[in-house]
Structure formats: C-alpha cells, structure tokens
LUMVEXVEX-76785 format. One record per residue (C-alpha): residue in one letter; z, y, x. Coordinates in nm, 4 decimals. Each point is the difference from the previous one (the first is absolute). Example, Ala and Ser with C-alpha at 12.3 -4.5 7.8 and 13.67 -1.06 7.14 Angstrom:
+------+----------+----------+----------+
! type !       pz !       py !       px !
+------+----------+----------+----------+
!    A !   0.7800 !  -0.4500 !   1.2300 !
!    S !  -0.0660 !   0.3440 !   0.1370 !
+------+----------+----------+----------+
//
This chain:
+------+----------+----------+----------+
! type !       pz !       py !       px !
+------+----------+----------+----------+
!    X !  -3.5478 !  -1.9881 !   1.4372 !
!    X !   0.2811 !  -0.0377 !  -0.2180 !
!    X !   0.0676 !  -0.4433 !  -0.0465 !
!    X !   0.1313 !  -0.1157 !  -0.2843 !
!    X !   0.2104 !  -0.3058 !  -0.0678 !
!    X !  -0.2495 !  -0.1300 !  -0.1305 !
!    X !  -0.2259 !   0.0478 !   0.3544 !
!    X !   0.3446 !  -0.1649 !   0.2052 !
!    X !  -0.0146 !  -0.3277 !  -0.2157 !
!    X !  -0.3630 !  -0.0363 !   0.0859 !
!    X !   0.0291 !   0.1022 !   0.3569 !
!    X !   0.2563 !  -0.2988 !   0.0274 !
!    X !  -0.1076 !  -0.2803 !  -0.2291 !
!    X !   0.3045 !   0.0569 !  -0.2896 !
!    X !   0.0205 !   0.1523 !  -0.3575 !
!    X !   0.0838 !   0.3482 !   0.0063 !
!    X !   0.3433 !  -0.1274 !  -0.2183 !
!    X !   0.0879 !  -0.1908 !   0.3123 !
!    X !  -0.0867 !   0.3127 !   0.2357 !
!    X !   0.2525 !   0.1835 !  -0.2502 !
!    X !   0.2464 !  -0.2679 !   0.0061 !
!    X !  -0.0444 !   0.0529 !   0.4178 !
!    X !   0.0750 !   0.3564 !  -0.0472 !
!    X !   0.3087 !  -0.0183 !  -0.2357 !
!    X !   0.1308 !  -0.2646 !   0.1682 !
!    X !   0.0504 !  -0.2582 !  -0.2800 !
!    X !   0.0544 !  -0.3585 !   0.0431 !
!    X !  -0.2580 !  -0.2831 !  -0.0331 !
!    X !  -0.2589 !   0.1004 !   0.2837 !
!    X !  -0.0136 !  -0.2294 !   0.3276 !
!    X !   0.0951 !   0.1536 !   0.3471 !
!    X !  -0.3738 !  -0.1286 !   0.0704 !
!    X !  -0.1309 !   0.2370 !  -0.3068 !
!    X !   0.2671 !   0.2636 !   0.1073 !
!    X !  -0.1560 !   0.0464 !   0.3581 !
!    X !  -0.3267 !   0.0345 !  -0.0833 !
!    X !   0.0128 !   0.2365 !  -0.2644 !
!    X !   0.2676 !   0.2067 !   0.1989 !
!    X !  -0.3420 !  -0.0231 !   0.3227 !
!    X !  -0.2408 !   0.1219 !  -0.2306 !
!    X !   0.2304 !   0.3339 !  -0.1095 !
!    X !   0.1155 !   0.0219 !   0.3664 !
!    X !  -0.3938 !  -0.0216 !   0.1181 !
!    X !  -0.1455 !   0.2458 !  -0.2858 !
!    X !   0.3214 !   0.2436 !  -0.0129 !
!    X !   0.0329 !  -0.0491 !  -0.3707 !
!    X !   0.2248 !   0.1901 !  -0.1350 !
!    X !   0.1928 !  -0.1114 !  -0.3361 !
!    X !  -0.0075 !   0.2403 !  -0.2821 !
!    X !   0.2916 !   0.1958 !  -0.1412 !
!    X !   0.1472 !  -0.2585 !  -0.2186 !
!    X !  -0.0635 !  -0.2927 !   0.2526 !
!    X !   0.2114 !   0.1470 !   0.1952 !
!    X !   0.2708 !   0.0907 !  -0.2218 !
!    X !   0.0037 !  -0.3451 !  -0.1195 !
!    X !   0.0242 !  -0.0963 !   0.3213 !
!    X !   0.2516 !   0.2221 !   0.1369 !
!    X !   0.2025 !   0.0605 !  -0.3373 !
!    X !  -0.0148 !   0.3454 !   0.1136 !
!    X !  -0.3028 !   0.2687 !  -0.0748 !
!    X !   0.2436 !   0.3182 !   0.2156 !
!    X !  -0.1282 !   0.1936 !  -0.3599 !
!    X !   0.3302 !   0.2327 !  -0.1270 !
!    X !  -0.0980 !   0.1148 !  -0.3544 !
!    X !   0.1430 !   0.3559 !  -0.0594 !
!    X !   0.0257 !   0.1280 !  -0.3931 !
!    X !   0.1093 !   0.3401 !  -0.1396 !
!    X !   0.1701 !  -0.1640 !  -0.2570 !
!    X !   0.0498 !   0.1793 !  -0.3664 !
!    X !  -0.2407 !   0.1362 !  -0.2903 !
!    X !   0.0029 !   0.3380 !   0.1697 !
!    X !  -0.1577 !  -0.0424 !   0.3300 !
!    X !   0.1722 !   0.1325 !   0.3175 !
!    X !  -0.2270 !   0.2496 !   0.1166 !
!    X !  -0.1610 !  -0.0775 !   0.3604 !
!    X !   0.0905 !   0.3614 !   0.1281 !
!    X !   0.3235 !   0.0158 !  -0.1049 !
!    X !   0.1623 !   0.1086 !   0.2964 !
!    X !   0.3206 !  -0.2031 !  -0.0099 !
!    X !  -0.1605 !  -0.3358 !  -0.0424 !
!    X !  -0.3358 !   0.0955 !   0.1971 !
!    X !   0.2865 !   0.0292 !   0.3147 !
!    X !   0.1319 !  -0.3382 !  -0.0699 !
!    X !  -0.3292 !  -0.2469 !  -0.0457 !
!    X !  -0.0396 !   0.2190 !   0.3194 !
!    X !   0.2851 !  -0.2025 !   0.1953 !
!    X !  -0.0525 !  -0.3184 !  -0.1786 !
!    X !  -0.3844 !  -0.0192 !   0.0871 !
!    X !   0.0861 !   0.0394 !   0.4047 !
!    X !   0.3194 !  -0.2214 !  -0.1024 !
!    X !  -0.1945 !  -0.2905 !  -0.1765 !
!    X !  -0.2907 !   0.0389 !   0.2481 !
!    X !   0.1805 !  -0.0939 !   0.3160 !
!    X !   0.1815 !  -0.3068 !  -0.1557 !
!    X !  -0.4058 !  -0.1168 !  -0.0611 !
!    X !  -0.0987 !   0.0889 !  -0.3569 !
!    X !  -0.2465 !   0.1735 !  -0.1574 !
!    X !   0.0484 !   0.1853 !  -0.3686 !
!    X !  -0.1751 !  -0.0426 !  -0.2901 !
!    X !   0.0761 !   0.2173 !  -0.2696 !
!    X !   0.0082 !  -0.0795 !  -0.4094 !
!    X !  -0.1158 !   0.2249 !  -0.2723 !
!    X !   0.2093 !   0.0165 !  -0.2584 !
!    X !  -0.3159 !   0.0139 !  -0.2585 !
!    X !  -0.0514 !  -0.2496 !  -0.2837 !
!    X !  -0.1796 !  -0.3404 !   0.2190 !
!    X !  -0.1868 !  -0.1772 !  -0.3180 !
!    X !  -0.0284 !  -0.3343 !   0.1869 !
!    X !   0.4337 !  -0.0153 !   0.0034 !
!    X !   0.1256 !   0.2324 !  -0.2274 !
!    X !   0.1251 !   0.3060 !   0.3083 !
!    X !   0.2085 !  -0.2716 !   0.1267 !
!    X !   0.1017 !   0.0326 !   0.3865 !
!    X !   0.1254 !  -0.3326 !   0.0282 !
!    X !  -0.3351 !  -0.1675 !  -0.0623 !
!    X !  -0.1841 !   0.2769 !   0.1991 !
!    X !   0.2835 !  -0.0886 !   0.2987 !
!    X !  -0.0973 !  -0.3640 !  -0.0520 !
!    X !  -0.3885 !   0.0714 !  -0.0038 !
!    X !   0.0498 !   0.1851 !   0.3372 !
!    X !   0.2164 !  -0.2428 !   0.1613 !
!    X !   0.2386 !   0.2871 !   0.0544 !
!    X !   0.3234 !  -0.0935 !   0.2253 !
!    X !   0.1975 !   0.2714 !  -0.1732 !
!    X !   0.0239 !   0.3308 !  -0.1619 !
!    X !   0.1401 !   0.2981 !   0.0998 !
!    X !   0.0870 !   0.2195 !  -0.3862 !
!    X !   0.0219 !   0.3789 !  -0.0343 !
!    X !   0.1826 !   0.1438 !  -0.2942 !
!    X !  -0.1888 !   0.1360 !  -0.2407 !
!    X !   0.1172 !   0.1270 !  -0.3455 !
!    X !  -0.0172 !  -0.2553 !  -0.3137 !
!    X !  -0.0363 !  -0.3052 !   0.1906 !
!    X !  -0.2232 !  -0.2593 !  -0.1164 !
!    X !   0.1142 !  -0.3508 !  -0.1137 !
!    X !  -0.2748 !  -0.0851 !   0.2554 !
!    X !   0.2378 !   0.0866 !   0.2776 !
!    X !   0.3337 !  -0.2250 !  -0.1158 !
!    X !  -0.2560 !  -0.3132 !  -0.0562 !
!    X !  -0.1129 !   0.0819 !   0.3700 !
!    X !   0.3540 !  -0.0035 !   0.1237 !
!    X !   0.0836 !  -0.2958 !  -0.1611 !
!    X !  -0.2139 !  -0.2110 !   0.1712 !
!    X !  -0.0097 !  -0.1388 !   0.3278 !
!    X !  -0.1766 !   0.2527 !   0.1703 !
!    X !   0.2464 !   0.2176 !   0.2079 !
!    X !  -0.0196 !   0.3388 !  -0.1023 !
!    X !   0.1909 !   0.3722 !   0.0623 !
!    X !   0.1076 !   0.2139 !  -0.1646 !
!    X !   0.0173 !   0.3879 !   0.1132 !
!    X !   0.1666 !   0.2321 !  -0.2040 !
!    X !  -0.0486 !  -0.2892 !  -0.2090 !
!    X !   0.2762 !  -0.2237 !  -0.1149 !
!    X !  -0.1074 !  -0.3549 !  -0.0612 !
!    X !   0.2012 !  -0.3243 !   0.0082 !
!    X !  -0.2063 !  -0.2849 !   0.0084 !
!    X !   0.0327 !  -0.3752 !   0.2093 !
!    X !  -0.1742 !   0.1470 !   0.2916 !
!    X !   0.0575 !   0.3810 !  -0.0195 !
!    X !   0.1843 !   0.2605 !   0.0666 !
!    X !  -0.0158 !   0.3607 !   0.0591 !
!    X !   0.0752 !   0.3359 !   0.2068 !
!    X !   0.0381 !   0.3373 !  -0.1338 !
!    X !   0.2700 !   0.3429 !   0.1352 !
!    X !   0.2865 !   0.0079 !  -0.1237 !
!    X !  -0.0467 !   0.2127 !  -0.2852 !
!    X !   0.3451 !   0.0115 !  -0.1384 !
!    X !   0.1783 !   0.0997 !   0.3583 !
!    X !  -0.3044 !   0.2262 !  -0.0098 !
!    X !   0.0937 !   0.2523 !  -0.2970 !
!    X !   0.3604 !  -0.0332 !   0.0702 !
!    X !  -0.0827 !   0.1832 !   0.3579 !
!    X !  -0.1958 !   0.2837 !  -0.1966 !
!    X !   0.3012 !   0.0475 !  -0.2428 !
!    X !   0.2489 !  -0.0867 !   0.2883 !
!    X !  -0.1440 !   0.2937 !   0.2350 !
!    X !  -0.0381 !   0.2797 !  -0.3270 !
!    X !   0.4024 !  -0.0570 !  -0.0338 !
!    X !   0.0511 !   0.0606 !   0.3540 !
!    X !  -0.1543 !   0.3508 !  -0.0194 !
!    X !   0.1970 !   0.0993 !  -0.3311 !
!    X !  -0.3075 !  -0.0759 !  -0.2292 !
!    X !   0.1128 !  -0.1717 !  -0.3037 !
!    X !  -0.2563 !   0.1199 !  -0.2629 !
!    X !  -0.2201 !  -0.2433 !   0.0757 !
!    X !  -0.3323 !  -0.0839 !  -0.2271 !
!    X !  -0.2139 !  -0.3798 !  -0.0092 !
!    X !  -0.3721 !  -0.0500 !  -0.0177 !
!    X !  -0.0493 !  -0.3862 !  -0.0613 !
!    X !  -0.2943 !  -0.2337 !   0.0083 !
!    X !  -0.1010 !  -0.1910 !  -0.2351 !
!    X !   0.2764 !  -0.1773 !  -0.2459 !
!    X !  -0.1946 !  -0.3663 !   0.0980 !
!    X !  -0.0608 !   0.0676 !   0.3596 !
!    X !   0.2818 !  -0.2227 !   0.1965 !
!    X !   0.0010 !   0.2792 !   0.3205 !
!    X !   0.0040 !   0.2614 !  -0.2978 !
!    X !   0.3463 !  -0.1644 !  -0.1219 !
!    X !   0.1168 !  -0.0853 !   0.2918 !
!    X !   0.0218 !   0.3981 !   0.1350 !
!    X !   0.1382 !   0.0881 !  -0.3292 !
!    X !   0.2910 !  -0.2492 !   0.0433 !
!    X !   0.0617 !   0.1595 !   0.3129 !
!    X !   0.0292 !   0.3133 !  -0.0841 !
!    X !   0.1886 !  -0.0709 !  -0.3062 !
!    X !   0.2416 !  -0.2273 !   0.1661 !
!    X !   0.0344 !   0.3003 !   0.3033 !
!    X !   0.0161 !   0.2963 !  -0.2921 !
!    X !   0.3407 !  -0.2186 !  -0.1536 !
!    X !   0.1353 !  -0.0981 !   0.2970 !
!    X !   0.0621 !   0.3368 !   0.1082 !
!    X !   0.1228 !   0.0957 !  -0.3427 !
!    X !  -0.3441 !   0.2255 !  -0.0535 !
!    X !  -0.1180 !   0.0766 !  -0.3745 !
!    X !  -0.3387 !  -0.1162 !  -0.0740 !
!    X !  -0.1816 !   0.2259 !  -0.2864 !
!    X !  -0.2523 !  -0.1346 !  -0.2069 !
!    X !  -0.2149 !   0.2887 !  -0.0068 !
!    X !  -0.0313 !   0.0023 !   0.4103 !
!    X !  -0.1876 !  -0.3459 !   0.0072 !
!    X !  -0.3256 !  -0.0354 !  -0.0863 !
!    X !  -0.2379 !  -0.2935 !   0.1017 !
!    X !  -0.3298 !  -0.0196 !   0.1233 !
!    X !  -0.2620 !  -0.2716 !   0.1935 !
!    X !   0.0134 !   0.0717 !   0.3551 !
!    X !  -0.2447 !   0.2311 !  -0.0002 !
!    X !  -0.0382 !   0.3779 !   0.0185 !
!    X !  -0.0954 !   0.1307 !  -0.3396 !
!    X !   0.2631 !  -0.2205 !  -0.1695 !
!    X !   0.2352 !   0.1957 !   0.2755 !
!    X !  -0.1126 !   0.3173 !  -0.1280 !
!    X !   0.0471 !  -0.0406 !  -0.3656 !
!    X !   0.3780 !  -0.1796 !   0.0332 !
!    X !   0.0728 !   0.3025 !   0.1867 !
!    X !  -0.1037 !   0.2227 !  -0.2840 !
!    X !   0.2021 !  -0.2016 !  -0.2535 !
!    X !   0.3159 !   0.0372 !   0.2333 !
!    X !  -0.0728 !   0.3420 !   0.0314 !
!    X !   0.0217 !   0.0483 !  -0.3686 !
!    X !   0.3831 !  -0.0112 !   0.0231 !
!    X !   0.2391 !   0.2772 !   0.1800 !
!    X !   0.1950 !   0.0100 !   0.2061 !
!    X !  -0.2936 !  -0.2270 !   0.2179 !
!    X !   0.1527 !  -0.2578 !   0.2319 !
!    X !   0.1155 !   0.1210 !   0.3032 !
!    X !  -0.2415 !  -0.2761 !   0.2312 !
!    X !  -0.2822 !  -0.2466 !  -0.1790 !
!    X !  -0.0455 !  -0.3426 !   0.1466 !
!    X !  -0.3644 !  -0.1386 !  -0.0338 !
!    X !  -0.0547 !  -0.3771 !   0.0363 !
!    X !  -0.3274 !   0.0302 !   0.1653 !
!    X !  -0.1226 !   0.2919 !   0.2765 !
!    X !  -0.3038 !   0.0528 !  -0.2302 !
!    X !   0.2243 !   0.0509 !  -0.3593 !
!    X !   0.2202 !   0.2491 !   0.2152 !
!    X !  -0.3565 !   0.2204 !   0.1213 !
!    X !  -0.0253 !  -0.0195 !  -0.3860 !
!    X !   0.3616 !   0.1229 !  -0.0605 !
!    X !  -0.0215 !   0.2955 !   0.2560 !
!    X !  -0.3397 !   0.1386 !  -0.1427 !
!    X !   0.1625 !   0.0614 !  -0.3592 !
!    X !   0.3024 !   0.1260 !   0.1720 !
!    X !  -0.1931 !   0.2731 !   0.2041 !
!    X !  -0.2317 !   0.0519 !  -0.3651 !
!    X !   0.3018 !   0.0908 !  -0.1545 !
!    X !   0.1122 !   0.2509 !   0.2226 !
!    X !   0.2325 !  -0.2253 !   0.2023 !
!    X !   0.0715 !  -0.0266 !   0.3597 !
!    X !   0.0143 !  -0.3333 !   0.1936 !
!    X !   0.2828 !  -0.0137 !   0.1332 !
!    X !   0.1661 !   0.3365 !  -0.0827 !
!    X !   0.0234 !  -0.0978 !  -0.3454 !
!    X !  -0.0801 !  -0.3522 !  -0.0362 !
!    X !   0.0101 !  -0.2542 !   0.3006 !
!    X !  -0.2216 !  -0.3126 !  -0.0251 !
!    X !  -0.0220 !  -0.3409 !   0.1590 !
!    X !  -0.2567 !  -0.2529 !  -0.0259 !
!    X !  -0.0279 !  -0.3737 !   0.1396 !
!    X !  -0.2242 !  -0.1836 !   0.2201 !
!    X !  -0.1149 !   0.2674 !   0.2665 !
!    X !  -0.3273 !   0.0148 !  -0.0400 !
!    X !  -0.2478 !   0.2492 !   0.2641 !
!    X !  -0.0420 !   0.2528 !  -0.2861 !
!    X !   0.4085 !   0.0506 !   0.0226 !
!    X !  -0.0491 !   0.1461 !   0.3383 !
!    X !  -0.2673 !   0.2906 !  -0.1498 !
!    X !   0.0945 !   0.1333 !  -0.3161 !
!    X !   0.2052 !   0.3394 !  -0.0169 !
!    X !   0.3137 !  -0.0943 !   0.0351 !
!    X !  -0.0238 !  -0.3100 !   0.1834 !
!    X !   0.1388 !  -0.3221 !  -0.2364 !
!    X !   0.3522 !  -0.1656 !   0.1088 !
!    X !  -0.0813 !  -0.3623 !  -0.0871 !
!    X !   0.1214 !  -0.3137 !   0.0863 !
!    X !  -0.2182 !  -0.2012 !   0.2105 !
!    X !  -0.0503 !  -0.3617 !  -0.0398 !
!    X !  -0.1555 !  -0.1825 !   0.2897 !
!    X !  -0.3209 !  -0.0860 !  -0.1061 !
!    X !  -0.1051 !  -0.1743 !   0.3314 !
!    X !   0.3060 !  -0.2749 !  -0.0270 !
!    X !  -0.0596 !  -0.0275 !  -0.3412 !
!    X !  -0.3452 !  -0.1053 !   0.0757 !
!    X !   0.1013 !  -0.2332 !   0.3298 !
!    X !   0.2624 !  -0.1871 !  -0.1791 !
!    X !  -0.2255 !  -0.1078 !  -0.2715 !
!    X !  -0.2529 !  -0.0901 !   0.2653 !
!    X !   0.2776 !  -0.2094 !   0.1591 !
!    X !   0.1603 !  -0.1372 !  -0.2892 !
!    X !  -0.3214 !  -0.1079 !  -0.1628 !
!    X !  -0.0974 !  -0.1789 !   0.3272 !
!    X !   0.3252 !  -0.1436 !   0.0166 !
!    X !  -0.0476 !  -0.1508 !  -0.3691 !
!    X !  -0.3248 !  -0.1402 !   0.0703 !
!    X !   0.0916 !  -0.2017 !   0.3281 !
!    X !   0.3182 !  -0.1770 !  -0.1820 !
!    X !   0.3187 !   0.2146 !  -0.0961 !
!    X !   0.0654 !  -0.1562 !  -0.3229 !
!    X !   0.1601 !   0.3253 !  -0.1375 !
!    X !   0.0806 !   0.3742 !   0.1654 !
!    X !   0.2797 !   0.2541 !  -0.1373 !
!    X !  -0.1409 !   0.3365 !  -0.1095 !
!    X !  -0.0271 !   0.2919 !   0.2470 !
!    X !   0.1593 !   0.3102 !  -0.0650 !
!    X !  -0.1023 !   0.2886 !   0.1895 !
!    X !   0.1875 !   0.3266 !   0.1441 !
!    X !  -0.1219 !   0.3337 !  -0.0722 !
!    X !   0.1118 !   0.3700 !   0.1314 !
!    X !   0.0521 !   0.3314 !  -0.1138 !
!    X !  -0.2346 !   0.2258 !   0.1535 !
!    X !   0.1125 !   0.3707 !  -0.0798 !
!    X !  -0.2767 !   0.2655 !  -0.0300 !
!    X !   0.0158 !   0.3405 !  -0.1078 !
!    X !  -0.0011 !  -0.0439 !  -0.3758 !
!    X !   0.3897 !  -0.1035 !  -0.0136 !
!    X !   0.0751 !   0.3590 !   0.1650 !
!    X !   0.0322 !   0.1034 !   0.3738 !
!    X !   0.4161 !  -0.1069 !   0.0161 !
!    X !  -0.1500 !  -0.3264 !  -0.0543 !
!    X !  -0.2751 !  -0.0451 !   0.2401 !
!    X !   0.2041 !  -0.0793 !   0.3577 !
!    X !   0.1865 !  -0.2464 !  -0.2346 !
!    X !  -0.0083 !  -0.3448 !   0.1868 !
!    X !  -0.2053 !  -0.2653 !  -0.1427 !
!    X !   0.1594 !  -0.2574 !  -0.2143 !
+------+----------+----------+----------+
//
C-alpha cells in the first residue's frame, strides 16, 4: 500500500501541512511534534515523494540534457551519439540521472527550458550544439541554474563550456598538406551561422595566410555537416580547372560526400585529388580509401562536461571554458607518402 501524507498526519495526530513542514524541515513545529511524526515515517517506511525530497534536500540529482537549435541534432549522429556516450557513464557515477528536453513547442510555457528546468527541479543542464539556437537556450543560461555548454559556447552567471580546439584543429590539416608539398588546397565549410562551422574556417584561413598560400574562391564551397551537402560542394568546386590539389571537409560525413562526386567524375582519391575530413567517425575506417581526419576526443569531451557541470552545481561560482586537443589521423586518402606520417 502506497501512504499518503495525508495517511502520516492521521497515523500521528497532526495536519498533513505540519507532516510537510516535518519533511521540509521548516521552522515552527515543536521537537515534541518533530519526534512523533519522524516515529510514524520511521514505523510505516514512508517514503516522501519526488518534490518532498527535493525541497528537502535542495537537490533532485536530475541533469536536464537539450539538443539545443531549430534543427534538431540527430540521435544517431555518430559524433555526438559517442559523446552523450561518455557523459552518461560520466554523470552517472558522480550520482545523477538524465532527463532529456524536447525541443518541441510546450503550450503550457511557450518551449521555454528554463521553466521546464524549474518544473523538474533540475540541478543543471548539460547543452549540445545544435544549429539556429533558440532564444530558449540564452534565457536558460542566464539563470541560476548551472548549465554546459558542449560544442556550445554560452556565457552566462553560472556557465561555461567545453568544446576541441577547432582553430588549432584546421591549422594541423593545412599545416601537414604544406609539409608534403601540397599547396592547392580546396575548403568545404559548414554552415555560415554554425560557431564550430566558423571556427574551422578561421583555422584554415588563418593556416592558408600564414604560410603565404593563395586561397581561390572557386575551391570553397559550404555545406551542413552532412553527406549530400558534401557531395554537391564538391561538384561546384569541381566546376573549375585546374581542381585543387587536396580538399579539406569540415565534417567526416561532408568529405564521404566530397569523394563520391570526385570518383563520379572520373577522379581518383588520392591520385588526383586528396581529401581530409574531421571528427573520425567509424565509417572513416571503411570507405575506399580510408578518410584522414582529425579526431576529437569525444570521451573527454563528454567527462569534462560531466565534471564541470557537477562542479557548478556543488558551489564553483564560475569555471573557464575547456578547450580540447585533437589529432591528425592519416589514412589512405591523403596518398601512401603520407600514411607513416606521425600524428600531430
């Protein structure tokens, strides 16, 4: 049988208001009152629901997770799948469970997380970049409720964020081209409003002058991280000769785009054109050729917002953002002089 508060307060002689005040500890209840109360829950093995005992213990060990953005993440995208991977194992050994928002219209508050967060008794949020991000999200992170970002960067009084290093990142794809005498080298972007997206671009822009390399309008082309948008800004590079001597892809998935048209137009990876992609996903491993990439370490991307967050929540006032290393990882498409090359 299932007792109420109601069934407590009758059990030992009180109002169920007093049995609550008993429960969340509030002021204005005799030690006498107190004790008894506290015998009858001892003798039935009452147990308080959910919100007595966050009200009692301030803390309800719930972490909200949100895709954030108007275009959802998708759940089996393989580079984010890998870190809510680390982060569950992560936040479930510090003692929380996860509940995850929807990102869909609520009609009771207007989509917003912050009073979802509040309706849960949430002790933080953990944020995954999405693209367009909601003003949903910056009202979250301007509240009180710690929050992190990944991939995600957010700037609120108790927030912060982790992502890799995406600028060091392109330079090392540029970087390592140079060192094998390829100079002809060809962009596919993200998205223009994607912060990783701009982020990789500045890299490789900032690696392309510093080594006094000419970038050419018609080799970049943009995409949104995924395959088919690969695919066709390959075909638009393509439409200019001579073709770029190597293509970098921003994402592993535009880059299986980009070598598709180049092998439909009667191309060779790498004979003719050498790609390299970013994030080292398992598909990298299995395509013909096999995808250079860089990796980014999806499992300490995961942990540190797992830490971090639980950090927040038990009193830092404020954390500095964590930036990530990432390697080169080369495969077979960059050419066999390239593959015993050391990882950067």
């Amino acid at each position: 049988m299932n007792l109420t508060i109601k069934d407590i307060a009758k059990k030992a002689g009180v109002s169920p208001a007093t049995v609550s005040k008993v429960i969340n500890n509030y002021n204005g209840v005799s030690t006498k009152t107190i004790k008894k109360v506290s015998d009858v829950i001892a003798s039935t093995g009452y147990q308080p629901t959910f919100s007595a005992k966050t009200l009692t213990t301030k803390k309800s060990n719930l972490i909200g997770l949100i895709y954030a953005g108007k275009v959802n993440v998708d759940f089996t995208h393989p580079f984010f799948n890998e870190v809510v991977t680390a982060l569950k194992k992560a936040i479930g050994l510090l003692g929380y469970d996860i509940i995850m928002f929807s990102n869909e219209h609520f009609n009771q508050d207007n989509g917003s997380y912050l009073a979802r967060c509040r309706h849960f008794h949430v002790d933080g949020c953990l944020i995954i970049a999405g693209e367009e991000i909601e003003d949903a999200i910056y009202e979250l992170v301007e509240s009180d409720i710690p929050c992190i970002g990944i991939d995600l960067e957010i700037n609120g009084p108790r927030s912060s964020f982790v992502m890799t290093d995406n600028v060091n990142l392109s330079r090392k794809v540029v970087q390592h081209l140079y060192l094998h005498s390829i100079k002809d080298i060809g962009f596919i972007g993200g998205k223009k409003d994607s912060a990783i997206a701009m982020f990789r671009e500045k890299g490789y822009l900032q690696a392309m002058n510093q080594l006094g390399l000419e970038v050419k309008k018609e080799w970049v082309a943009y995409g949104d991280f995924h395959e088919e948008s690969g695919y066709n800004a390959m075909q638009r590079i393509l439409e200019s000769k001579p073709y770029p001597k190597a293509v970098y892809a921003t994402s592993d998935l535009m880059a299986i785009g980009a070598i598709r048209a180049i092998k439909e137009s009667g191309l060779s990876v790498p004979e003719d054109i050498r790609l390299v992609g970013c994030d080292d996903i398992d598909a990298c491993r299995y395509i013909e050729p096999q995808l250079t990439t860089i990796k980014q370490d999806k499992d300490r991307l995961g942990k540190l917002a797992a830490y971090m967050l639980n950090d927040l929540i038990n009193g830092k006032s404020q954390l500095d953002p964590a930036f990530i290393d990432s390697e080169l990882i080369v495969r077979e498409s960059c050419g066999s002089s390239m593959t015993t090359s050391k990882v950067l």
